[in-house]
N, CA, C and O atoms as a Tripos MOL2 file, in Angstrom:
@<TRIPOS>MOLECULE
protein
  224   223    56     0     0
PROTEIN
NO_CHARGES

@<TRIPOS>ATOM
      1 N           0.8270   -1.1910    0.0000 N.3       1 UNK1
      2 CA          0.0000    0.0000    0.0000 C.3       1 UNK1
      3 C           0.8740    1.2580    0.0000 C.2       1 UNK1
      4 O           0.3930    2.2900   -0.4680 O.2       1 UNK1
      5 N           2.2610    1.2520    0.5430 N.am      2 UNK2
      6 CA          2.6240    2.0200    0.6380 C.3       2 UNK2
      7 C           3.3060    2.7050   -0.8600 C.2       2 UNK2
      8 O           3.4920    3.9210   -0.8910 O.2       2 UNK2
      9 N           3.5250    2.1710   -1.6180 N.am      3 UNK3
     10 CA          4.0920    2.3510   -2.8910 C.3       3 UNK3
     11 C           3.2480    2.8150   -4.0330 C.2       3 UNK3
     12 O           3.7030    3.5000   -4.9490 O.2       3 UNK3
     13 N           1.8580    2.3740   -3.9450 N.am      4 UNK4
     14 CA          0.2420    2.7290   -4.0650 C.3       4 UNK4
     15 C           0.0550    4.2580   -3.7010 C.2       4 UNK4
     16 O          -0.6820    5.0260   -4.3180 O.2       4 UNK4
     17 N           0.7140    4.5340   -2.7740 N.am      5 UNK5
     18 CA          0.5290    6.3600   -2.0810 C.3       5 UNK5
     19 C           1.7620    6.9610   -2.5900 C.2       5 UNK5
     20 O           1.4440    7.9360   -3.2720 O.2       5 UNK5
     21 N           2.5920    6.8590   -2.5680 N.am      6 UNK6
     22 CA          3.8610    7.3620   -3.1760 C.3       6 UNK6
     23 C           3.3450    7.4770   -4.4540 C.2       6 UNK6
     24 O           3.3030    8.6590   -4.7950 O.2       6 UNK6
     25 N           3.0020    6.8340   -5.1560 N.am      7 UNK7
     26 CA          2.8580    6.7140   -7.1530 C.3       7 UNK7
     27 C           1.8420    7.6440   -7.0910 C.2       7 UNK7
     28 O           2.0680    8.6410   -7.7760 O.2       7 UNK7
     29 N           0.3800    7.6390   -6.2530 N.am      8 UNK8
     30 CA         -0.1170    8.6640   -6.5740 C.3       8 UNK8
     31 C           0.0990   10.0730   -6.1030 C.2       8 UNK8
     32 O          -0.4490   11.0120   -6.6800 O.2       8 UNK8
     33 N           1.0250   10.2670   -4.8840 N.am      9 UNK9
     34 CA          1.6400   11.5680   -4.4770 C.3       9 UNK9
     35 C           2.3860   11.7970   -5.9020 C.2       9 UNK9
     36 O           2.3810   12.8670   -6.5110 O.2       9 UNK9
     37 N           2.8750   10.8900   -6.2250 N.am     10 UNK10
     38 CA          3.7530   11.8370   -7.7550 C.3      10 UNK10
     39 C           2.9540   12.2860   -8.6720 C.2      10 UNK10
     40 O           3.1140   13.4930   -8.8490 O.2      10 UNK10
     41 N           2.1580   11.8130   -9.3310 N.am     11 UNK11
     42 CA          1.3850   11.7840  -10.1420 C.3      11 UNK11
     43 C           0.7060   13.2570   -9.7870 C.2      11 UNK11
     44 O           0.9320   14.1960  -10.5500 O.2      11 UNK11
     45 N          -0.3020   13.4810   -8.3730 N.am     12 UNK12
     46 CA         -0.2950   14.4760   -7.7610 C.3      12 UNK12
     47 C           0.8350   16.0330   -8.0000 C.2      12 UNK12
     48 O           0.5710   17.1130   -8.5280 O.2      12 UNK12
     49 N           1.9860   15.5770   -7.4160 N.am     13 UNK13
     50 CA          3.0760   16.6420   -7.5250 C.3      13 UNK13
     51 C           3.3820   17.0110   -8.5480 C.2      13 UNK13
     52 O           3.6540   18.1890   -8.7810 O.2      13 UNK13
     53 N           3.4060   16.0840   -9.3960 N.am     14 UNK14
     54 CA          3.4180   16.3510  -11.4770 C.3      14 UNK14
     55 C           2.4910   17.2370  -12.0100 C.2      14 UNK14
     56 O           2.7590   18.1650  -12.7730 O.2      14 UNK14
     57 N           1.3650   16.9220  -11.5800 N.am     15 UNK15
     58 CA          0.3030   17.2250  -12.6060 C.3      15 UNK15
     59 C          -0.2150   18.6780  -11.6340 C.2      15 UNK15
     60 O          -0.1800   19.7990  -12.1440 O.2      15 UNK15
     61 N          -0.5740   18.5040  -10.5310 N.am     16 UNK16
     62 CA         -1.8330   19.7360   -9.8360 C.3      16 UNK16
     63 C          -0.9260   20.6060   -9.2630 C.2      16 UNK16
     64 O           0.2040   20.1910   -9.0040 O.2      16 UNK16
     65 N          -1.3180   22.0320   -8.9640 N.am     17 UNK17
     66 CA         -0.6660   22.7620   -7.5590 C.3      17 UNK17
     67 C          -1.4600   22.3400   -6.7180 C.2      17 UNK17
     68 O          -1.1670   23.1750   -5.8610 O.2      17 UNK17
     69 N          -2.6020   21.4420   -6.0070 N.am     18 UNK18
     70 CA         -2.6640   20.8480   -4.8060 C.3      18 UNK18
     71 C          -1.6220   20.9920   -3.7320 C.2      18 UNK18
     72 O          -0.4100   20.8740   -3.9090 O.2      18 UNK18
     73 N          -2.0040   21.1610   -3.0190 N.am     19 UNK19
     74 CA         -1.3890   22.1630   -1.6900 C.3      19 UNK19
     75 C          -0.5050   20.2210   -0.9010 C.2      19 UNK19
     76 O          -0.9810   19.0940   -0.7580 O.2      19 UNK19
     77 N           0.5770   20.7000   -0.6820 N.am     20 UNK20
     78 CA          0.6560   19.1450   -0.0200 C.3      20 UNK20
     79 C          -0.3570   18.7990    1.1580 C.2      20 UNK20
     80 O          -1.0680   17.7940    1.1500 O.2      20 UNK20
     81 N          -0.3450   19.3750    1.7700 N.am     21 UNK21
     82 CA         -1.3450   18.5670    2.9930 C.3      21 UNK21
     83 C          -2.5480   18.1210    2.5400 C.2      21 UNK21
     84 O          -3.0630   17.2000    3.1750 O.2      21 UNK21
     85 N          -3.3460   18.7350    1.2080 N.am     22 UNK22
     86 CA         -4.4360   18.2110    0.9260 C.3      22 UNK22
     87 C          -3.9420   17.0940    0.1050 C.2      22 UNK22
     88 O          -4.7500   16.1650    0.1050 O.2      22 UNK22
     89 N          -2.7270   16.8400   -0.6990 N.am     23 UNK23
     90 CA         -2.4000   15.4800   -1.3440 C.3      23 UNK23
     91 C          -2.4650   14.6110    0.2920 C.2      23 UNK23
     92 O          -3.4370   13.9340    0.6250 O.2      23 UNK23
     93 N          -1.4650   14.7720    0.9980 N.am     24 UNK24
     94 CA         -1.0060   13.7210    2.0120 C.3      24 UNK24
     95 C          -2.9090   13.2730    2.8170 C.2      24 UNK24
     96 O          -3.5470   12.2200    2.8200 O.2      24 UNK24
     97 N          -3.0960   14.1070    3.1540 N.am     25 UNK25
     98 CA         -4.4200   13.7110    3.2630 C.3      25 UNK25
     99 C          -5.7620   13.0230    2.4970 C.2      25 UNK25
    100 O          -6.7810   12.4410    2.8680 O.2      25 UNK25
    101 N          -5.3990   13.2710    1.7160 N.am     26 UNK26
    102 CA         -6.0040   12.1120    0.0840 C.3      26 UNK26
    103 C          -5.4450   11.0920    0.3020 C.2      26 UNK26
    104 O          -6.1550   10.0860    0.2980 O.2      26 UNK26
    105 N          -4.1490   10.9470    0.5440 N.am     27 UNK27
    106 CA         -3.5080    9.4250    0.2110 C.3      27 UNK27
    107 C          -3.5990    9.0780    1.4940 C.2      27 UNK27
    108 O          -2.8130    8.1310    1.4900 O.2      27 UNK27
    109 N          -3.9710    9.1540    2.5490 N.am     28 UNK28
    110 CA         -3.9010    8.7070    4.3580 C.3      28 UNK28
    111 C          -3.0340    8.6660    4.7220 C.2      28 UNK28
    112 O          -2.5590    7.6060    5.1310 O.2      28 UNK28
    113 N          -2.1290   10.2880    4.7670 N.am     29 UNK29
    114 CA         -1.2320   10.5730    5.6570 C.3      29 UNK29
    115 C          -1.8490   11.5720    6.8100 C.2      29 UNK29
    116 O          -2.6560   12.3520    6.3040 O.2      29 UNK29
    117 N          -1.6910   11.7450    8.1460 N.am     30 UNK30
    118 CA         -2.6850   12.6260    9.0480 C.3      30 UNK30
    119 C          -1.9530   13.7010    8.6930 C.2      30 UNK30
    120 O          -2.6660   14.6760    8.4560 O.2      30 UNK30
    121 N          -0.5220   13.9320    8.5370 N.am     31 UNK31
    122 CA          0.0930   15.3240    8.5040 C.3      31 UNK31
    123 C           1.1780   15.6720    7.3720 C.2      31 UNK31
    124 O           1.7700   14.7080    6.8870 O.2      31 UNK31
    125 N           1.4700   16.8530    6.9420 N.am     32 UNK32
    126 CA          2.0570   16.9850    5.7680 C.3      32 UNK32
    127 C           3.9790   16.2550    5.9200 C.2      32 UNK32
    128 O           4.8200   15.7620    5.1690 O.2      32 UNK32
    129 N           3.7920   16.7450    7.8920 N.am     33 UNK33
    130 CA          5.2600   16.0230    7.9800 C.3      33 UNK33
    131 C           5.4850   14.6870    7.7100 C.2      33 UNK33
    132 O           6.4750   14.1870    7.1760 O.2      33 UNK33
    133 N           4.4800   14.1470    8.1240 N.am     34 UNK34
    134 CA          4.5640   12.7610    8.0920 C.3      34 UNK34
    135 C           4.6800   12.0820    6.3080 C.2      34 UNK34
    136 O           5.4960   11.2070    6.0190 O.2      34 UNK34
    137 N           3.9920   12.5120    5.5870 N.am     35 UNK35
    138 CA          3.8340   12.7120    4.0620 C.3      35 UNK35
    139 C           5.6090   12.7090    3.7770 C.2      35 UNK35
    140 O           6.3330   11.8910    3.2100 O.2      35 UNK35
    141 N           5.8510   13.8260    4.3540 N.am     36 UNK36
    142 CA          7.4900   14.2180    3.3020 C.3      36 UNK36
    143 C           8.3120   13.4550    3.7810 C.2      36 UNK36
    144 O           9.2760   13.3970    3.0180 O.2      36 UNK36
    145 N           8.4790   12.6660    4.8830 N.am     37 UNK37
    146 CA          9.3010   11.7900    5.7020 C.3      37 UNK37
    147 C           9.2760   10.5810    4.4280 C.2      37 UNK37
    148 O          10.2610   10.3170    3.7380 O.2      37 UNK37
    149 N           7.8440    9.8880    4.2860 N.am     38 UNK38
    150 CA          7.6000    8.9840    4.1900 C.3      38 UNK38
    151 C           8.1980    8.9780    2.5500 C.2      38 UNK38
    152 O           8.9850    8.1890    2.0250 O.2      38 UNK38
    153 N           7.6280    9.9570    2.0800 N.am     39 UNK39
    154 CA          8.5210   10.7510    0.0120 C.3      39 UNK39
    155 C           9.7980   10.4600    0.2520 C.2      39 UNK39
    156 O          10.4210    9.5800   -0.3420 O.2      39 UNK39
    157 N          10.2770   11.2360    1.1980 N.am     40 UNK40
    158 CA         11.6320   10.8160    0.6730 C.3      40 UNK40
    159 C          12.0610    9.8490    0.7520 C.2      40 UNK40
    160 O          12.5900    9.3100   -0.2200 O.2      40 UNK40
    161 N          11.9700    9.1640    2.1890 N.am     41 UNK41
    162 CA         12.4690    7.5030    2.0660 C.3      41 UNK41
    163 C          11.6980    6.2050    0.8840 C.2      41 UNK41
    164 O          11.8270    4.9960    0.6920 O.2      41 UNK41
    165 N          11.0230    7.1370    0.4170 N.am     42 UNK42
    166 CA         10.4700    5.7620   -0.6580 C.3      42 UNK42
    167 C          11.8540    6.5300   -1.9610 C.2      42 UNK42
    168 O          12.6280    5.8210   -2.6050 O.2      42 UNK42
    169 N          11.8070    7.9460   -2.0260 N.am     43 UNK43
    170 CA         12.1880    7.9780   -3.5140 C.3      43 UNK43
    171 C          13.6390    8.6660   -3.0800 C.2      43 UNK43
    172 O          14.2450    8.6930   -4.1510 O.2      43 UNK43
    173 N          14.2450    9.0620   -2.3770 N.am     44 UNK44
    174 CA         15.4590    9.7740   -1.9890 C.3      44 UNK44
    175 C          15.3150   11.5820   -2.1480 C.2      44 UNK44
    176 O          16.2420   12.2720   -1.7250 O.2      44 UNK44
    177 N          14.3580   12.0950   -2.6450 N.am     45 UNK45
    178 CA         14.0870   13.4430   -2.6400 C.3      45 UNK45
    179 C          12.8600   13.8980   -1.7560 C.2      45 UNK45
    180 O          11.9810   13.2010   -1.2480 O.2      45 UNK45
    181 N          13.0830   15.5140   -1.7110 N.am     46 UNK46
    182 CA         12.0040   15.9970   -1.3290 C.3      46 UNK46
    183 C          10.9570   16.1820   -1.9850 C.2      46 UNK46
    184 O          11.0640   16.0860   -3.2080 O.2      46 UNK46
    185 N           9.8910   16.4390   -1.5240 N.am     47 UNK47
    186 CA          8.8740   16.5680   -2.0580 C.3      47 UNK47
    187 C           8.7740   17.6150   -2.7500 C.2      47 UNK47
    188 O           8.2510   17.3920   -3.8420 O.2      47 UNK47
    189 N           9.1250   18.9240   -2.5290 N.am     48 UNK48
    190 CA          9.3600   20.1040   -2.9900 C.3      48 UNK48
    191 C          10.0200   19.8010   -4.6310 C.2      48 UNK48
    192 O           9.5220   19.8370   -5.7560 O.2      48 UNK48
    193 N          11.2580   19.5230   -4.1470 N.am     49 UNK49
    194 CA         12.1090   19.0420   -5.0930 C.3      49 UNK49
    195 C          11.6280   18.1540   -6.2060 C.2      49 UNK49
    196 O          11.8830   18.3070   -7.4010 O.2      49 UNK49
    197 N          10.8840   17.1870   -5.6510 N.am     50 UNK50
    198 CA         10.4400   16.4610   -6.5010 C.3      50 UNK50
    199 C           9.3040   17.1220   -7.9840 C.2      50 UNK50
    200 O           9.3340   16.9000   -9.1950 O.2      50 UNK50
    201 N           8.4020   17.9810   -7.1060 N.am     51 UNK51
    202 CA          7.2870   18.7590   -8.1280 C.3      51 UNK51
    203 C           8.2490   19.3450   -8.7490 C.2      51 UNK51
    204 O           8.5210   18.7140   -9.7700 O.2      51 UNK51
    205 N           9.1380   20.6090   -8.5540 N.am     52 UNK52
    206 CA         10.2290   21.5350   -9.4050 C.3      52 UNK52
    207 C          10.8950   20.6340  -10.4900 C.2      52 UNK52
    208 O          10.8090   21.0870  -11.6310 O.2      52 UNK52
    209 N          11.4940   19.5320  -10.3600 N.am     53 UNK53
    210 CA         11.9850   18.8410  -11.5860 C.3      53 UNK53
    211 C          11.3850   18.3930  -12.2770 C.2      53 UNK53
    212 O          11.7760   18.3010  -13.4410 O.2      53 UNK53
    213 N           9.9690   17.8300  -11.8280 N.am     54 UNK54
    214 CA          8.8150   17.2460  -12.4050 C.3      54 UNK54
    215 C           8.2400   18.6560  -13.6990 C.2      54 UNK54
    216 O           7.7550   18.3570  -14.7900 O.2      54 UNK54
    217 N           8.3780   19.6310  -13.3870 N.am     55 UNK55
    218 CA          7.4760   20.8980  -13.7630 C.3      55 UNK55
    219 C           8.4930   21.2750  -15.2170 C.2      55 UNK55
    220 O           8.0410   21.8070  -16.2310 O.2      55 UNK55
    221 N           9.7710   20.9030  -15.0430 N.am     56 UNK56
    222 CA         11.0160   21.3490  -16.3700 C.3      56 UNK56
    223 C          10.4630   21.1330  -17.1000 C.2      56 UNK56
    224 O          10.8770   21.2720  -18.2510 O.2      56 UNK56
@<TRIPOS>BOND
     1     1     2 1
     2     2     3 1
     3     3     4 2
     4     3     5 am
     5     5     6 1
     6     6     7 1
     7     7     8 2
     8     7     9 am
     9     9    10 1
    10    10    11 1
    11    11    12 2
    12    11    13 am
    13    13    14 1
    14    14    15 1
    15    15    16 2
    16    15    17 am
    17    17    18 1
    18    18    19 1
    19    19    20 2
    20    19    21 am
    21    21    22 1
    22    22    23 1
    23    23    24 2
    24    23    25 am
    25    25    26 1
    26    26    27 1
    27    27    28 2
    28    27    29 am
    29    29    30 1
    30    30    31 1
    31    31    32 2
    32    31    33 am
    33    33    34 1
    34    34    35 1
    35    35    36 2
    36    35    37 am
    37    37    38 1
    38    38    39 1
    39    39    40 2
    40    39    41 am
    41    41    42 1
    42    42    43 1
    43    43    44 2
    44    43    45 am
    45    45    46 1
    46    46    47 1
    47    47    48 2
    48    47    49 am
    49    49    50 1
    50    50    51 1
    51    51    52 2
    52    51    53 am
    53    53    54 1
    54    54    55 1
    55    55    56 2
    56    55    57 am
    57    57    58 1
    58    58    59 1
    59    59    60 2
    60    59    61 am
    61    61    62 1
    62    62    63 1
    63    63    64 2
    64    63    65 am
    65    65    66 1
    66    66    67 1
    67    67    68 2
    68    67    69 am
    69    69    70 1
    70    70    71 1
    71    71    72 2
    72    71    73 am
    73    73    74 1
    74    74    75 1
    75    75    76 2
    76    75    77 am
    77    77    78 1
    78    78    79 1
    79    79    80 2
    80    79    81 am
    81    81    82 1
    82    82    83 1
    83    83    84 2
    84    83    85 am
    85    85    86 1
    86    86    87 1
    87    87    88 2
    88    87    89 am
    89    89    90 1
    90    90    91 1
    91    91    92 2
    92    91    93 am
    93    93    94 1
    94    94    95 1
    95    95    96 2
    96    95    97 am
    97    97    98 1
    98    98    99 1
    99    99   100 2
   100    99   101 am
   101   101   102 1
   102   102   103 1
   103   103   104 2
   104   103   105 am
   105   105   106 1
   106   106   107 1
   107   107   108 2
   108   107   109 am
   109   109   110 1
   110   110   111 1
   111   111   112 2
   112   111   113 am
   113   113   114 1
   114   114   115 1
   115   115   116 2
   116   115   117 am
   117   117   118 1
   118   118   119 1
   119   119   120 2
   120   119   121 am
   121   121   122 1
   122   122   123 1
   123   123   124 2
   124   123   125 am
   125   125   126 1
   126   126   127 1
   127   127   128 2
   128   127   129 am
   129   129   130 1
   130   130   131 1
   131   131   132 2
   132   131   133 am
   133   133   134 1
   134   134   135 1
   135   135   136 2
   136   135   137 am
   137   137   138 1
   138   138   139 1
   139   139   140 2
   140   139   141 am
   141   141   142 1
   142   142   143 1
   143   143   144 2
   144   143   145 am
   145   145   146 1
   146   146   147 1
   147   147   148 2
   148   147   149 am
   149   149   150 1
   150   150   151 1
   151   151   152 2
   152   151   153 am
   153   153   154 1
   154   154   155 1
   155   155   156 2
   156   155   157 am
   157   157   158 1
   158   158   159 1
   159   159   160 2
   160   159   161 am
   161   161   162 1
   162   162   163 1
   163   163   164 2
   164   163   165 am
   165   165   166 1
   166   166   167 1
   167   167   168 2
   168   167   169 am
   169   169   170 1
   170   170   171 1
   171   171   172 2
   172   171   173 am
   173   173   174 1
   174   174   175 1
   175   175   176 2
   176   175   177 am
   177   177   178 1
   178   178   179 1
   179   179   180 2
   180   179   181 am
   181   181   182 1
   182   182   183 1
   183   183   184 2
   184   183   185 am
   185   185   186 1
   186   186   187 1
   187   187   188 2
   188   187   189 am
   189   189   190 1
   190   190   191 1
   191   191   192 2
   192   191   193 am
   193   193   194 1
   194   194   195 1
   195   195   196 2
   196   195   197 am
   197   197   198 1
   198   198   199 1
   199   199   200 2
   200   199   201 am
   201   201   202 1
   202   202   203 1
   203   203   204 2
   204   203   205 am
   205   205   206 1
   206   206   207 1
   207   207   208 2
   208   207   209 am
   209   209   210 1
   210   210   211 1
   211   211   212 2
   212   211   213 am
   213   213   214 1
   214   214   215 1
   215   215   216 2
   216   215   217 am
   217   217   218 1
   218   218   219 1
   219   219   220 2
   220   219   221 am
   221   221   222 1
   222   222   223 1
   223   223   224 2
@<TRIPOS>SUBSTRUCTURE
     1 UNK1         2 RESIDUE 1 A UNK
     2 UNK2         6 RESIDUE 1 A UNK
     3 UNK3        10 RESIDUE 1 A UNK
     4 UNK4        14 RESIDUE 1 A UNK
     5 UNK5        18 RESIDUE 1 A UNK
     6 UNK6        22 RESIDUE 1 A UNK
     7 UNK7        26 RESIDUE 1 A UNK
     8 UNK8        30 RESIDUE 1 A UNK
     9 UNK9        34 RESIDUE 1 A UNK
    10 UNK10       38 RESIDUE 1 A UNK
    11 UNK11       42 RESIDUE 1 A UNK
    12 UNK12       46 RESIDUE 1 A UNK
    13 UNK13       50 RESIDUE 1 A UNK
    14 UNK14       54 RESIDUE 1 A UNK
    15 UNK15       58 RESIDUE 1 A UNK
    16 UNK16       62 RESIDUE 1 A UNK
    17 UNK17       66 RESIDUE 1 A UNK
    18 UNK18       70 RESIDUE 1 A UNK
    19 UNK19       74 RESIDUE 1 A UNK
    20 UNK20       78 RESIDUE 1 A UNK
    21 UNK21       82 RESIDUE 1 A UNK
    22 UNK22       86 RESIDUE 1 A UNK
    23 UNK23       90 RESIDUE 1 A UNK
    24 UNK24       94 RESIDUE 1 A UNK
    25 UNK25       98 RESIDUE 1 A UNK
    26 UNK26      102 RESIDUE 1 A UNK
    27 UNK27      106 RESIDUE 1 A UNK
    28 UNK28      110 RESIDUE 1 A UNK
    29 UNK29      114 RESIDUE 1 A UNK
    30 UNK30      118 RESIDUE 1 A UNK
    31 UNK31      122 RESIDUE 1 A UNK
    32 UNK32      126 RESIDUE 1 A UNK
    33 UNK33      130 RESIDUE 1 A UNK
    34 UNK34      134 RESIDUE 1 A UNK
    35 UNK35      138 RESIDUE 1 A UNK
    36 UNK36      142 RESIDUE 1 A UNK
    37 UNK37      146 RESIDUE 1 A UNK
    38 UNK38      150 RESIDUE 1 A UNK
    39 UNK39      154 RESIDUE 1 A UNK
    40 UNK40      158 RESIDUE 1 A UNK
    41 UNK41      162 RESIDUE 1 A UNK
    42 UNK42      166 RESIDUE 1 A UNK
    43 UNK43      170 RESIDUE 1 A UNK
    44 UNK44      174 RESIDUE 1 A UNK
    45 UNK45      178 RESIDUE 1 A UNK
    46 UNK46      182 RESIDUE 1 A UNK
    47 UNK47      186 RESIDUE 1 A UNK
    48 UNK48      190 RESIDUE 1 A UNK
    49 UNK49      194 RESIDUE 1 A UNK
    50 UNK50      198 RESIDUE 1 A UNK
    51 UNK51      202 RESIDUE 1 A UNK
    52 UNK52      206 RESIDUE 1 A UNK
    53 UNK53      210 RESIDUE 1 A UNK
    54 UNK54      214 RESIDUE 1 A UNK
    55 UNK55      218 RESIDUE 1 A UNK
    56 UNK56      222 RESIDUE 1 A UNK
């Protein structure tokens, strides 16, 4: 499940300006910290980071 929330947080960070806490909360994270903890250890970046390269 957890890889299931990650794919659609990207997909998310790619495509919408959706605010993170309303992504992390879509995918059943309770808090945005908890969300970016969980991003980076699945993919090695931030979340931030991740939308900005996504957006080139």
């Amino acid at each position: 499940m957890h890889q299931w929330r990650i794919a659609i947080a990207m997909t998310a960070l790619k495509h919408s300006d959706e605010p993170l806490m309303s992504i992390a909360t879509r995918i059943g994270y309770l808090s945005d910290t908890a969300f970016s903890i969980a991003f980076k250890r699945a993919t090695g970046i931030s979340l931030g980071r991740y939308r900005v390269d996504q957006r080139r």
